[in-house]
Each structure stands twice: as structure tokens, then as C-alpha cells.
C-alpha angles and dihedrals in degrees: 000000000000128000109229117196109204106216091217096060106019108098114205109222102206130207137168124252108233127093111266088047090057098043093054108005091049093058092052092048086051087053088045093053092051096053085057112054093048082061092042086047109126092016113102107233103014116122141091141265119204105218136175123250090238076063105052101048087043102063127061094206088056096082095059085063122086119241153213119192116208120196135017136300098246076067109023122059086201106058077042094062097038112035092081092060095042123082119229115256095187140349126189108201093331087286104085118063139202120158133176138134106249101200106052105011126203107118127043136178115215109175149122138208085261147351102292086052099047084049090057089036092061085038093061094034086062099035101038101060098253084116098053091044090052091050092047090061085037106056101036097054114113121231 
């Protein structure tokens, strides 16, 4: 059977391509993932698909999607093209990054200085509420 992605409730989790995005950005997305689907549980069509940046400015469907960036600018095209326009949700120390727009949702930044960063970044992306407020916006949004 076919996988069908709604454009409407499937968030895009996007990570660079290179190595070191894949070795620490990767694992977040993946915890990410998970924290959605359990709040997508019971819902048909809610979840979440970890894609590369590559990806993501390759392919012109991919802008109907919502979506999450991992990982900074300096590793992920993505976060590059987008953390200009975003404002920023929460910063520890400006090392530690979340950006969304609160009010409308879509797109969201979720990225550190480094690895460690990234890593608490997701994390309180997940525990501190910054999730369920994306999906809020998400998952209402009409067409």
C-alpha cells in the first residue's frame, strides 16, 4: 500500500546532507519525529518525515509542507535560506536557537552553535511546549 504524505499535517524535519549534519542533526530530527507522532496518534495523516535540505530546495512541493529546520546554518541550506525571516522563540546564551513564528506557524528553526547545542535545542523544542505550539498552527491551517 502506498504512503501518502498530506500536505496539511505531514511536518518535514529537515537536515543537511553533509556528514557532520547527519552524525548529530539526524539523531534530533529522529527524536523530533517521534514526539510527533505520539501527538498525531489517533489522527489519519499526522506524522512526520526527516528529509534532507537538498531535498527540500529541490522540490517544489516541498514548500506546501510545514517544516522544521535542524541544525545551523553554517550545515543545513535550509536553516540558511529561512533564519532571516523567523523570529526567534528562545536563545540561551546565543548559542542556543529556536525560531518560529508564534503566531502562524509553518516554518521553524531549531539549531546551536554546535552539536551539543542543536541536541538541547530539539530538546527544548520537544519539553518546553514550542512543538505543541507549532503543531497547533500546523495542524489547524486550512488548506
Amino acid at each position: 500500500m502506498p504512503r501518502y504524505f498530506d500536505i496539511r499535517n505531514t511536518v518535514l524535519l529537515v537536515v543537511g546532507y553533509g556528514i557532520l549534519a547527519e552524525e548529530e542533526d539526524r539523531p534530533v530530527a529522529y527524536e523530533i519525529k517521534e514526539a510527533i507522532a505520539a501527538r498525531g496518534r489517533g489522527t489519519e495523516h499526522r506524522g512526520a518525515v526527516v528529509v534532507t535540505d537538498m531535498w527540500m530546495l529541490n522540490q517544489e512541493m516541498a514548500d506546501l509542507f510545514p517544516a522544521v529546520a535542524i541544525g545551523g546554518p553554517a550545515v543545513n541550506a535550509f536553516t540558511a535560506q529561512i533564519y532571516e525571516q523567523i523570529p526567534v522563540a528562545f536563545t540561551r546564551d546565543e548559542h542556543v536557537f529556536i525560531q518560529m513564528d508564534q503566531e502562524r506557524g509553518k516554518r521553524a528553526a531549531v539549531w546551536g552553535m554546535d552539536g551539543p547545542a542543536t541536541r538541547e535545542a530539539g530538546q527544548r523544542f520537544v519539553r518546553e511546549g514550542f512543538l505543541e505550539r507549532f503543531l497547533a498552527l500546523t495542524w489547524r491551517r486550512e488548506g
